[in-house]
N, C-alpha and C positions, 0 to 999 in steps of 0.2 A: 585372705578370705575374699572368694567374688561372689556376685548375688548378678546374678542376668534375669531377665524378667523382659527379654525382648516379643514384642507383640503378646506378650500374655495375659495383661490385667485386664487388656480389651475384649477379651476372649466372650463371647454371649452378651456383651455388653452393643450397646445402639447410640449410648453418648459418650460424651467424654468426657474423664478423672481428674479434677483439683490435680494440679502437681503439686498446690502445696501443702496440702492434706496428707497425699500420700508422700511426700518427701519429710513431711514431719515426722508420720510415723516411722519410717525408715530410721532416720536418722536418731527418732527418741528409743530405738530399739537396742540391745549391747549388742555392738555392731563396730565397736569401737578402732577393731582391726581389720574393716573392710578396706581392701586395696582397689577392688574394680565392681564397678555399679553402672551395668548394663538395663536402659530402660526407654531401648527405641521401639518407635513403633506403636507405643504403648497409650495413645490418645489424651497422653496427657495435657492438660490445658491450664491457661491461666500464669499466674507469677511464681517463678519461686520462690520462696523466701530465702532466709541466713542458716535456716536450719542445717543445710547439710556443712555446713563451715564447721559443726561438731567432726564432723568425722575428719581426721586428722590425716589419719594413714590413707587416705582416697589417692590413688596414684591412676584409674584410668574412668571417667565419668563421661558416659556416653547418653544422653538424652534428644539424640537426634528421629526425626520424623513425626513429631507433634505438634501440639498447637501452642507454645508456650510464648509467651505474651514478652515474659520480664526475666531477667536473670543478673544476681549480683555478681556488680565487677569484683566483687573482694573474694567471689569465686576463684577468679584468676589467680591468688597468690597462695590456695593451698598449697602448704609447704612440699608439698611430695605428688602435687598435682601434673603427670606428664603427658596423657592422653585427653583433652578436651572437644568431646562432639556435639555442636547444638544445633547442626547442618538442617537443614529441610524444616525447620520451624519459620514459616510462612509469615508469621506478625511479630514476632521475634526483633524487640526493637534495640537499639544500646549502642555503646562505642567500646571500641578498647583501650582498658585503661594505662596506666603506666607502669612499665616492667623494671619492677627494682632490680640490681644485677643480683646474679645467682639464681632467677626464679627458673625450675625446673623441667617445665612445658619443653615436651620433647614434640610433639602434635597438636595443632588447633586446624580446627574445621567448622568452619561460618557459614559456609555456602547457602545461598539460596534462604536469606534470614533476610533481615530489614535492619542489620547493624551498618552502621554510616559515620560519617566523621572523617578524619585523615587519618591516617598513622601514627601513630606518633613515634619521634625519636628512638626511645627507649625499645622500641622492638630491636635492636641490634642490641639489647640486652639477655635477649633469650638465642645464647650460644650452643644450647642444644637441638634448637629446633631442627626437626627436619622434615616435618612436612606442614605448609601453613595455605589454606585452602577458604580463601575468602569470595569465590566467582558468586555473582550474580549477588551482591549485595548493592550498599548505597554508600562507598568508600570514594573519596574524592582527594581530591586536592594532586601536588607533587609527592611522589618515594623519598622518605629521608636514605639520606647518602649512610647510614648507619646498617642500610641492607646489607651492605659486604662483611659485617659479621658475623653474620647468618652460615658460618662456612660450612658445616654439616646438611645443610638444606639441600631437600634433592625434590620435593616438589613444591613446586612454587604455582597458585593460582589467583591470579589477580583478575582473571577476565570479568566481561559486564560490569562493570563499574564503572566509576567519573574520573577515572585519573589521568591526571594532565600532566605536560611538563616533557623534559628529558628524560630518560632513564639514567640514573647516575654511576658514573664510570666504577663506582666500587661495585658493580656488578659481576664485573669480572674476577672477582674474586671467588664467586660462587662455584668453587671447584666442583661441589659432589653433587649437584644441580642434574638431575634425571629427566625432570616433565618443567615445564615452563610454560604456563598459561598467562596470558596477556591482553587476550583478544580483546575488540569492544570496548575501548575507551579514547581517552582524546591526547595518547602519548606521542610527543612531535619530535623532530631531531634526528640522530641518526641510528640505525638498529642496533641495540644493546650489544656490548662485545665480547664476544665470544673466544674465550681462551685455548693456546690446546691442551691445559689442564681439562677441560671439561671434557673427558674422553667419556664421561657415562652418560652424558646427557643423550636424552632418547626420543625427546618430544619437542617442539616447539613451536609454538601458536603466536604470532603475533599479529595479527590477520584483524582490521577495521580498526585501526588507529588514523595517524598521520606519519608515520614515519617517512622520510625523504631521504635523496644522497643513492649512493649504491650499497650493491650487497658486499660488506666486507667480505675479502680474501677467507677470514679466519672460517666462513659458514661453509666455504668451498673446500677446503682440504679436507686432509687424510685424517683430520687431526680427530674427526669425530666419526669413527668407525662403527658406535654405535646408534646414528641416527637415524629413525625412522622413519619419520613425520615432522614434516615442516609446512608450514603455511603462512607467507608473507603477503596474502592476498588482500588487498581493499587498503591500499596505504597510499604514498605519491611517491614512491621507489622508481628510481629512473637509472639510466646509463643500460649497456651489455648485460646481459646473466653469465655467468661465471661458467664456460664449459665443464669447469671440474665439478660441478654442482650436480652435473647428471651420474658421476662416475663413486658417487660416495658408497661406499661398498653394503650399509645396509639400507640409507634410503629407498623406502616403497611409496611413499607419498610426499607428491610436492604439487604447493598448491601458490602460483606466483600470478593468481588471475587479479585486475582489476589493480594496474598499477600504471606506468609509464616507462616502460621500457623496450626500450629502440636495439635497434641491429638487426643483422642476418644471426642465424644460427647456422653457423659453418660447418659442413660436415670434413674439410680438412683440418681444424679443430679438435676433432675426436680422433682419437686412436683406433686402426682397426682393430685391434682387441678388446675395443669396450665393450663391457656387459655392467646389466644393473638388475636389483631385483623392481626397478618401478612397479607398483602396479596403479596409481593415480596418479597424472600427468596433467594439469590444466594450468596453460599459458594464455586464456584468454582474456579481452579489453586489454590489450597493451597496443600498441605501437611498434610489434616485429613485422620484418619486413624478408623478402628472399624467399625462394625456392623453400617450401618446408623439406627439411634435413631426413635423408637419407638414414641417419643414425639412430632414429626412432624404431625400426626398423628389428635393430640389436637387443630391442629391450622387450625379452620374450615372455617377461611377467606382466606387459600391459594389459589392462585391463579396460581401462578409461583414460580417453584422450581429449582434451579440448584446446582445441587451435583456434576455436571462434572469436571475431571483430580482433583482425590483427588487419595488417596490411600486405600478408602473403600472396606472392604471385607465383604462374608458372605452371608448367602441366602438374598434375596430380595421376599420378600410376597407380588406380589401386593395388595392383601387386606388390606395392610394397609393405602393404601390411596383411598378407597371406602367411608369413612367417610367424606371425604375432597370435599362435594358438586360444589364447584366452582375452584378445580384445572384443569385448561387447558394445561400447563405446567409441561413436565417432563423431564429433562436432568438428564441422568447419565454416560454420554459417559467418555471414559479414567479412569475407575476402571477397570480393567482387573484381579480383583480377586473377583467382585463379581458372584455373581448366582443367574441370574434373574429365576427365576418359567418360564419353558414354557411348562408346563404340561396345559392339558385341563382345566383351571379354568372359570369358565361361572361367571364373576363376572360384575358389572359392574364401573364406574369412571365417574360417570354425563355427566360431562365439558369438557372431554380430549379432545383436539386436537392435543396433538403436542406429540409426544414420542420419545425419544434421546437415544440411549444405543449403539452408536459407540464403538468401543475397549473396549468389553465386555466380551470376549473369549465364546460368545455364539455360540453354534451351533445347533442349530434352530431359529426360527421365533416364540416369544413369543404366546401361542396361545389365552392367553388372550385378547389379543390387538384383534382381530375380532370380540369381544362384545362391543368394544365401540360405539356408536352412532355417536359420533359428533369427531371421529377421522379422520384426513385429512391430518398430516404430520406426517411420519414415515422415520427415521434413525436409522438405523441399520448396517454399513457401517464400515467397518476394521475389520469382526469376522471371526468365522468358520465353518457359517453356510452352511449347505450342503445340497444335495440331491435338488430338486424342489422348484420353487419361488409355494406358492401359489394361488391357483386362486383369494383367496377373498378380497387381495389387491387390484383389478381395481375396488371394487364394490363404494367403497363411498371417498376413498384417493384425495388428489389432487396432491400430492408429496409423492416418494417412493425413497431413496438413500439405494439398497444394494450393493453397493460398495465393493471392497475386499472382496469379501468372495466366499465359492466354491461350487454355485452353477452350475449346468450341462442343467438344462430344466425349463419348463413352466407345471405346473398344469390345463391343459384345460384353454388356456390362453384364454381371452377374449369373453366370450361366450356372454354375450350382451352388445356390444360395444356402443347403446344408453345410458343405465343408467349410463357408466362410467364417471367421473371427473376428470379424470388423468389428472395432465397438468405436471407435472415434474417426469421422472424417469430417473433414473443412476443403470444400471447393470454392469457400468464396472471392467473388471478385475477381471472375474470371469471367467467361466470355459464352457458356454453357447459353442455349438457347431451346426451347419446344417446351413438350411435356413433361413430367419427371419420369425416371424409369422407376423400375421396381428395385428398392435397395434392401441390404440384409436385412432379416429381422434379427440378427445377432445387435445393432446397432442402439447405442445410446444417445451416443453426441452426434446432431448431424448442424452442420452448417451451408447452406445454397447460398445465402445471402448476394444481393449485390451481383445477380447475371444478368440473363434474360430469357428465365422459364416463363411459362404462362400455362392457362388454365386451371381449371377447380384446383385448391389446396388438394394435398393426396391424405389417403387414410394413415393414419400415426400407427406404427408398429404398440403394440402392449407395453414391452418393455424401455422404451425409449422413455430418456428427462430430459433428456437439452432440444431443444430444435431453434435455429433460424433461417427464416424463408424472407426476409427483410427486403425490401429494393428487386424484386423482381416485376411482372405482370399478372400474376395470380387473381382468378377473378371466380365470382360465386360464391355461395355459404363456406361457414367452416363446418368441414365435419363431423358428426357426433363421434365419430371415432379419436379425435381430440381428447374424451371424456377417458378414456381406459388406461392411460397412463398415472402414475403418480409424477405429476413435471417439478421440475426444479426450473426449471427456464421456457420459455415461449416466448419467443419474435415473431411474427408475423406483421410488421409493421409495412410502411411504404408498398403497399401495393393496393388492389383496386376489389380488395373482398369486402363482399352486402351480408346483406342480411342480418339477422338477429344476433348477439352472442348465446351461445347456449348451456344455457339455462343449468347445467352440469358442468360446466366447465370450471366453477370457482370452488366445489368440491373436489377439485382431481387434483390441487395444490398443496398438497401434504406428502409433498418430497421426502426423500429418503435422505437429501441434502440439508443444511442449515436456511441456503439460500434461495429466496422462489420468487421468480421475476416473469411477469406478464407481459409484453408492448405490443399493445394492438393497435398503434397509431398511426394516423397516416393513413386511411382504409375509407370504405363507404357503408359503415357498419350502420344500423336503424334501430329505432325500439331503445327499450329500457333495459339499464344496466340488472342482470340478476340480482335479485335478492336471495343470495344460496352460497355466501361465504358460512363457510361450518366451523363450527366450536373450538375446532381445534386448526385451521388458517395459518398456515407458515409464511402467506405472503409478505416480503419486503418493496418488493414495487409493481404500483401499476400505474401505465400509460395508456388511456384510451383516449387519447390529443388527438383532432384533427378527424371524428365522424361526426352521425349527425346524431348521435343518443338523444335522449329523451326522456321527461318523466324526472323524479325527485332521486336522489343518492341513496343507494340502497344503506340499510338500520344495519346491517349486516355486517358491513364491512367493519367496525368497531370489535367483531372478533380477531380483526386479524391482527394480535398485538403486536408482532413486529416490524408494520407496515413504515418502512423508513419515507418511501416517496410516492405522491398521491400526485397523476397529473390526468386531471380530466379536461383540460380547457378547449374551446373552439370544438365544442358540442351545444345543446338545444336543452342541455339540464337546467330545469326549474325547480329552484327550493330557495329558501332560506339560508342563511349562513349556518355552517355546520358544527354547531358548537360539541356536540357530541362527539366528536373525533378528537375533545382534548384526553380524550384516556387512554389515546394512543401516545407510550410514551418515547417511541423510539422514531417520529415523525417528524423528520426534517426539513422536506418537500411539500410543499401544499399550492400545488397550482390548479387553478378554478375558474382563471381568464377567458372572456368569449362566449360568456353563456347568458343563460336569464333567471340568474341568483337577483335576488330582490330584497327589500323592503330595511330596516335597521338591525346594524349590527352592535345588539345592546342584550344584556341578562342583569336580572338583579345581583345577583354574586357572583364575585371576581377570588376563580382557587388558584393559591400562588402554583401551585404543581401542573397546573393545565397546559398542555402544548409547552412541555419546557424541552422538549431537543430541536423545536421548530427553527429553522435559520433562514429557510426563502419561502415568501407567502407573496402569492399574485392572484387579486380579485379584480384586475382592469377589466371593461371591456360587459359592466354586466350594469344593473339598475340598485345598486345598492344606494341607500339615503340616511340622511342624518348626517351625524358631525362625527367627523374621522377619529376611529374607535381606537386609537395609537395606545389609550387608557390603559384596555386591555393586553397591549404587546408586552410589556414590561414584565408582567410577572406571566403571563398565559402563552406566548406566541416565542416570543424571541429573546427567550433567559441567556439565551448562550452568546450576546451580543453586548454585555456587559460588562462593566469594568476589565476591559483590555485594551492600552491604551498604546500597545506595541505595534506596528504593522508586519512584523516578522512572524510574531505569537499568532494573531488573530489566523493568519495564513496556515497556521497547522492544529488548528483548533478539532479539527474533526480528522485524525489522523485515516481511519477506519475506511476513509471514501477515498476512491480512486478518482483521478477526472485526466481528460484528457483537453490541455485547455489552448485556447487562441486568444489574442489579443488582436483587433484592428487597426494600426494605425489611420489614419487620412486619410491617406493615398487606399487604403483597403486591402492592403497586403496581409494576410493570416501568419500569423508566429507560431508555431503546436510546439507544445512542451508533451511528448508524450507521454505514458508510464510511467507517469512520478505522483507523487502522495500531494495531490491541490486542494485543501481543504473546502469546505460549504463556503459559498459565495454569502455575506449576510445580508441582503436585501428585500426591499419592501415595494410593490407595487399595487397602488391602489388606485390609478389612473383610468378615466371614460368612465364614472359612476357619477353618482347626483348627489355626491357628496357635499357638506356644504359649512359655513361657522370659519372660526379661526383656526392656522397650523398649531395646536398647542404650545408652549415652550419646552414641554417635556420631551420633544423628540429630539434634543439636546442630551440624552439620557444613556442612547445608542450607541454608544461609543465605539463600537467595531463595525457599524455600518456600513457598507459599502455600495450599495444602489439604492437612489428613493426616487421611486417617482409617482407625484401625486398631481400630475397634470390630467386636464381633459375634467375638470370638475365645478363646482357653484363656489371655491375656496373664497375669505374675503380675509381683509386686514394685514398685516403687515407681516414681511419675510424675518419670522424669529433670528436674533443673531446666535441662538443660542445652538444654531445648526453648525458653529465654529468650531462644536464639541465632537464634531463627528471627524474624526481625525483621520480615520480610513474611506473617507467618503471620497469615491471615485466617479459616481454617475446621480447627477441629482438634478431632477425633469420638475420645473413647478409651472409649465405652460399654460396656457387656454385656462386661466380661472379669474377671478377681479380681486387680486392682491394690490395693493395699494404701499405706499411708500415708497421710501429708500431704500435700496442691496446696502444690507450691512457691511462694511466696509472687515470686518470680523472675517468674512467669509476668506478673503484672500489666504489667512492661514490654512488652508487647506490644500496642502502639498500632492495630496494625490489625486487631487479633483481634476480628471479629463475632458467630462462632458456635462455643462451648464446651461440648461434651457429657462429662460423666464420668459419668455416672450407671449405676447397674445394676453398683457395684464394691465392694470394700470399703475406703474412704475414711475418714479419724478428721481429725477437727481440726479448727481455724477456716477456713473458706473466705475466702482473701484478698480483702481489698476495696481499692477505689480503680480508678481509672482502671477498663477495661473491663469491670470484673469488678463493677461496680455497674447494669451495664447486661443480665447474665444475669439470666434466669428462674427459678423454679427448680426446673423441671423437669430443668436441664442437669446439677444436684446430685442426685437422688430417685435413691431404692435406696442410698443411703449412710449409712445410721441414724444412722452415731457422728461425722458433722458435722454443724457449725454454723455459723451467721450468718444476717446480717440479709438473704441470697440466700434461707433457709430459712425467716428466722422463728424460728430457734429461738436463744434465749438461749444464749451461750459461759459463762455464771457461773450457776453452779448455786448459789450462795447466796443469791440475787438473785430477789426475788420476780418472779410476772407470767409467767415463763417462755408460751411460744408452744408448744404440744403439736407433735411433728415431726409432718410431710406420711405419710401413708402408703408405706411399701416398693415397693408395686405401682406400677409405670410403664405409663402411655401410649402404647404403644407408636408413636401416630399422632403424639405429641409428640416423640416421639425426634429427634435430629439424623441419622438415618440420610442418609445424601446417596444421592441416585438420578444416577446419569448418564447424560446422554441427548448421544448424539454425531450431529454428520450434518457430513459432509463434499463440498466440490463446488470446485471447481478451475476460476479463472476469473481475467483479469487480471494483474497482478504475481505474486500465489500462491496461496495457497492459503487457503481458507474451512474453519473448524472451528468446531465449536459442544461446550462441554458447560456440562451442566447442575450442579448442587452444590447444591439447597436452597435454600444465599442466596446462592451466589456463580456467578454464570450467565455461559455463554457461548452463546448463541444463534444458531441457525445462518439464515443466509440461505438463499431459494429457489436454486438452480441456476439460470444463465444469468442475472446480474441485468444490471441496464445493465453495468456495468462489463466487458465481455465481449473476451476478447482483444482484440489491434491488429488483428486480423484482419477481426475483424465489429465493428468500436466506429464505429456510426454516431452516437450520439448518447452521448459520453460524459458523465456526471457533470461532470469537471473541466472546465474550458475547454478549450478546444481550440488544441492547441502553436501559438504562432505562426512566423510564415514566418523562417526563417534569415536571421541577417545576418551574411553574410563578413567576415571582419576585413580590411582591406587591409594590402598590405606593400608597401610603396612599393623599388622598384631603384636 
């Protein structure tokens, strides 16, 4: 007997069904001979209960695609139980339990549940399984060595998971092993072995682990005739690639990018009779080197080819991939020693669409690339290509990035603006100079940024959302034509535009995008910020740093709930502190520096939920008074800076934010870490106000803090030791105030402490030495008469001849530790881009619009590019 009931109970229904209601009644039904109980789909919710442990004969129970909560392990040992699916239940919590021998389970499917735990042992108990499908759950630990029992198993998926360790040699036992899922966990050692029993296996995934060593022999022969797909990508796999690797007679996809491995690819190596059905080929981030191989060439099913960030040299013919009918796909960006042809070859490439030769040390513009047909995304971006963009780019492209490179002008730009497709160009940071021409109106994504245009901003086409015009000479009002687009993005930063903002301009932010990023800094903008944020506000950042605005913060902006980063500083804004912005709860950013904010920062009621994503807040530089309002921080301003006592953790706290960051040594040399996930810097700047009273003790509370600077104020009494508790404290400024005492000798545990200013106080005593505190200046100490040490020079034992005459009172003021912060924000990819600056502890911001540029317009991403899906099969 089966009863299916897949997507059916849901059927005119708007919520969702008890499972265990409805599995009650089921099961208190005579029903007693049901065999299969299909009920996905079915919005079932909540716990199951024991109920269906009546049904005896249940041999296949599929309850996948709900909401179910709970499910008894005593499920698992229906006696005649061989089909179990609980896949796609999202809160679906549990472990699995222990397999007495004989239990029946021929299939289980977890995937994508919240079951966790290890394995246990006894799984090499269930010698019928053949398909067990646990990807994207919370499974950890090592594989018991008990898997090689498993000898019927033919899909195995263990991807997204925590599992660590070796893979153990009884793997090799898994003869009828078909699909093998692995990816995304933290398996280290050498790649599981591959027998030549395993002649049906068809799939394997092992791709973002640790695997090291080379590719066993056994992955290269004949012995697996029918494999399809393989992807050993993102591990530390090293040595040769195995020529017979390419010749395996059904491999179509192999994916060996983002590993270490060395050598030429020899085309005397290959047989002249190779063929292959490849049709996905990506060899890039490794360390190949030599002439790219001739034998590519043979493989007339290519489709997608990446050779990018290798270390190939040597001319490049495009004719050699004119044979190759159905390639669309060509990266070979980050060889900087090859030499691509850009001599006039009229040749053609069927299929091309996509062409990649970033950091190519080309300068020209390939000119074969104008006979392809069906070409629409071109990169060529970080070269040295010089002299005029071409005209015949706008003719059929849809995307053009010549980024970095030195060009000066336009080739009779745009002569029939109807036949164009352009929807994405990037010219920035290049060398382009005058007026703007007239660009398509087919265009979305435009980036200028960083030349040397000038004059009035241009009118904004309708349908355009991205634009940056950043680091040029642009001068005069912005356009009301600004107004007609729905933007996602707008840079207009670093140049030299007046006048008012207008007035319509914070209405036209209701992108068609997630993301919607403002930066008007850096300008000679006037007047008062609009009050004309609307109800419905998608902004995530705005930068209006560095005009001369004016008048109070507009009421408004409190619609815009996803506003991540607020930097209005070093403008002429007069208000109050803005406590109304704590219902903003996705605000991280809050910079306010440089203006004529005034009067106490105090409210009768303190809401724990107020300002809780807040991580950098800077109010230096304005008239604020009373005693420093840190009260507040703990539950209102800076929640996410608590109890995190790791300096690893605190660093990925905010994984969502992209930054692009520098560190200063002494000397002033910049370190960039580009394109990597640097979490929210947690810092507090409340320095140049009329602040006044004792540093509380409670800012010992801070624990992930990392920059405080509360110098340039009326502070009085003694340096809390309680500051020892700040254990990620990198930058702490307590200059120009009349603190009194001793440096807590406490302080010296502070291992990542770089930059220590007390100076301009009244301080007495030894300046603690050891650890960090031997590596201050000492200027960090001056203006402090009545210490000493060997920071100063000056002798702690006045009986003791040789004394060292103390430093002069008068401080430097160029020496000070004052921190300047300098913020720019742009909104792009995953999330969000912030930059601030701190002296020596920097966060630097990126151009707007980099490669990395939404799914929308990402023709040439940074990363690799996602490979093709592969279904899991479930066999009936």
């Amino acid at each position: 007997m089966e009863l299916h009931l897949d997507s059916f109970m849901s059927d005119g229904y708007t919520s969702t069904i008890s499972a265990h209601e409805w599995l009650s009644v089921i099961a208190s039904a005579e029903l007693h001979h049901l065999q299969v109980l299909t009920l996905s789909g079915c919005e079932l919710a909540g716990s199951i209960g024991t109920s269906l442990l009546n049904l005896s004969s249940l041999s296949h129970l599929d309850l996948s695609h709900n909401d179910i909560t709970h499910f008894p392990q005593q499920m698992f040992h229906l006696p005649n139980l061989k089909v179990l699916d609980l896949s796609f239940n999202s809160h679906l919590t549990g472990s699995l339990p222990e397999f007495p021998p004989g239990t029946a389970l021929q299939q289980l499917f977890l995937a994508y549940t919240n079951y966790a735990g290890r394995i246990p042992h006894s799984i090499g108990n269930l010698k019928q399984l053949t398909d067990l499908d646990v990807g994207n759950c919370g499974f950890f630990g090592p594989l018991p060595h008990s898997f090689g029992n498993l000898g019927k198993l033919a899909l195995l998926d263990l991807s997204w998971n925590n599992f660590e360790g070796e893979v153990p040699s009884s793997f090799s036992k898994l003869s009828s092993l078909q699909e093998l899922h692995m990816s995304s966990n933290g398996f280290v050692g050498p790649l599981p072995s591959i027998k030549a029993s395993h002649k049906t296996i068809a799939t394997i995934n092992l791709s973002s682990n640790k695997f090291s060593g080379l590719i066993p022999s056994s992955y290269a022969n004949n012995d697996l005739p029918n494999l399809t797909y393989l992807d050993l990508s993102n591990n530390q796999l090293n040595g040769t690639i195995p020529p017979s690797l390419f010749t395996l007679p059904s491999l179509q996809e192999m994916y060996l990018d983002q590993n270490k491995f060395i050598g030429i690819l020899d085309d005397e190596a290959f047989p002249n009779s190779i063929s292959s059905p490849l049709t996905m080929l990506d060899l890039s981030y490794n360390l190949l080197e030599g002439n790219i191989p001739k034998f590519i060439s043979k493989f007339t099913s290519l489709a997608y080819l990446d050779l990018s960030s290798n270390n190939f040299h040597g001319a490049v013919d495009p004719r050699m991939f004119t044979s190759l009918k159905n390639l669309s796909m060509i990266h070979l960006s980050d060889n900087i020693m090859l030499l691509i042809d850009t001599s006039d070859l009229v040749i053609t490439i069927p299929s091309l669409s996509e062409f990649a030769a970033s950091s190519c040390n080309l300068s020209a513009v390939p000119r074969f690339l104008r006979y392809q047909p069906q070409l629409n995304s071109l990169n060529l971006s970080d070269n040295q290509i010089q002299g005029k963009m071409p005209d015949w780019l706008w003719t059929n492209l849809e995307s053009v990035d010549l980024s970095n490179n030195s060009l000066v002008g336009f080739e009779d730009p745009f002569s029939n603006h109807s036949s164009s497709s352009l929807r994405y160009l990037d010219l920035s940071s290049n060398h382009f100079e005058g007026s703007l021409p007239i660009f398509p109106s087919s265009l979305e994504t435009l980036d200028l940024s960083s030349n040397h245009f000038e004059g009035s901003p241009p009118n904004f086409p309708k349908g355009m959302d991205t634009i940056s015009l950043s680091k040029n000479k642009f001068t005069g009002a912005i356009p009301l034509t600004i107004c007609n687009s729905s933007w996602s993005r707008i840079d207009l930063s670093h140049n030299q535009i007046s006048g008012e903002i207008p007035s319509c301009l914070f209405n036209s932010i209701m992108g068609r995008y997630p993301i919607s990023v403002i930066d008007l800094s850096k300008n000679k903008l006037q007047g008062m910020i609009p009050d004309t944020f609307g109800s419905e506000c998608l902004l995530q950042g705005l930068n209006l740093n560095g005009n001369q605005l004016e008048g109070p913060l507009p009421r408004s902006l409190v619609n815009c709930r996803d506003l991540s980063v607020l930097d209005l500083g070093n403008n002429q804004i007069d208000d109050t502190f803005p406590f109304w912005l704590e219902h903003l709860e996705s605000l991280q950013v809050l910079m306010l520096q440089s203006n004529k904010f005034h009067g106490l920062i105090r409210r009768r009621h303190i809401a724990n939920s107020s300002f809780e994503s807040l991580h950098i807040i800077s109010l230096s530089a304005n008239s604020f008074t009373g005693h420093l309002p840190l009260e507040y921080f703990p539950s209102l301003y800076l929640k996410g800076m608590y109890e995190n006592d790791d300096h690893q953790t605190s660093h990925s706290a905010m994984s969502d934010v992209s930054y692009t960051f520098l560190m200063f040594p002494n000397k002033g040399q910049a370190l960039e870490y580009s394109s990597v996930q640097i979490p929210v810097l947690n810092a507090i700047d409340l320095s140049s106000n009329l602040f006044d009273g004792e540093i509380p003790t409670s800012i010992g509370d801070y624990k992930s803090l990392m920059s405080l600077n509360l110098s340039h104020n009326s502070l009085v009494g003694k340096i809390p030791s309680s500051l020892a508790n700040l254990t990620q404290l990198e930058s702490l400024d307590l200059s120009n105030n009349d603190l009194v005492g001793e440096i807590p000798s406490e302080l010296t545990s502070l291992t990542f402490l770089s930059v220590l200013n007390v100076s301009r106080n009244h301080l007495i005593g030894i300046i603690p030495s050891g650890r960090q505190f031997d590596t201050f200046p000492s200027n960090s100490f001056e203006g402090n008469s009545r210490l000493c040490g060997i920071q100063v020079q000056i002798d702690c034992n006045p009986n003791k001849s040789g004394n060292v005459a103390p430093p002069s009172d008068h401080v430097n003021q160029s020496n000070g530790a004052n921190f300047e912060w300098i913020f720019a924000v742009a909104g792009y990819g995953s999330g969000l881009v912030v930059g601030v600056v701190i002296e020596h502890f920097v966060l630097w911001r990126n151009e707007i619009l980099p490669r990395e540029v939404h799914e929308h317009h990402q023709i040439f991403p940074r990363e690799k590019t996602p490979k093709s899906s592969i279904s899991r099969r479930r066999r009936n």
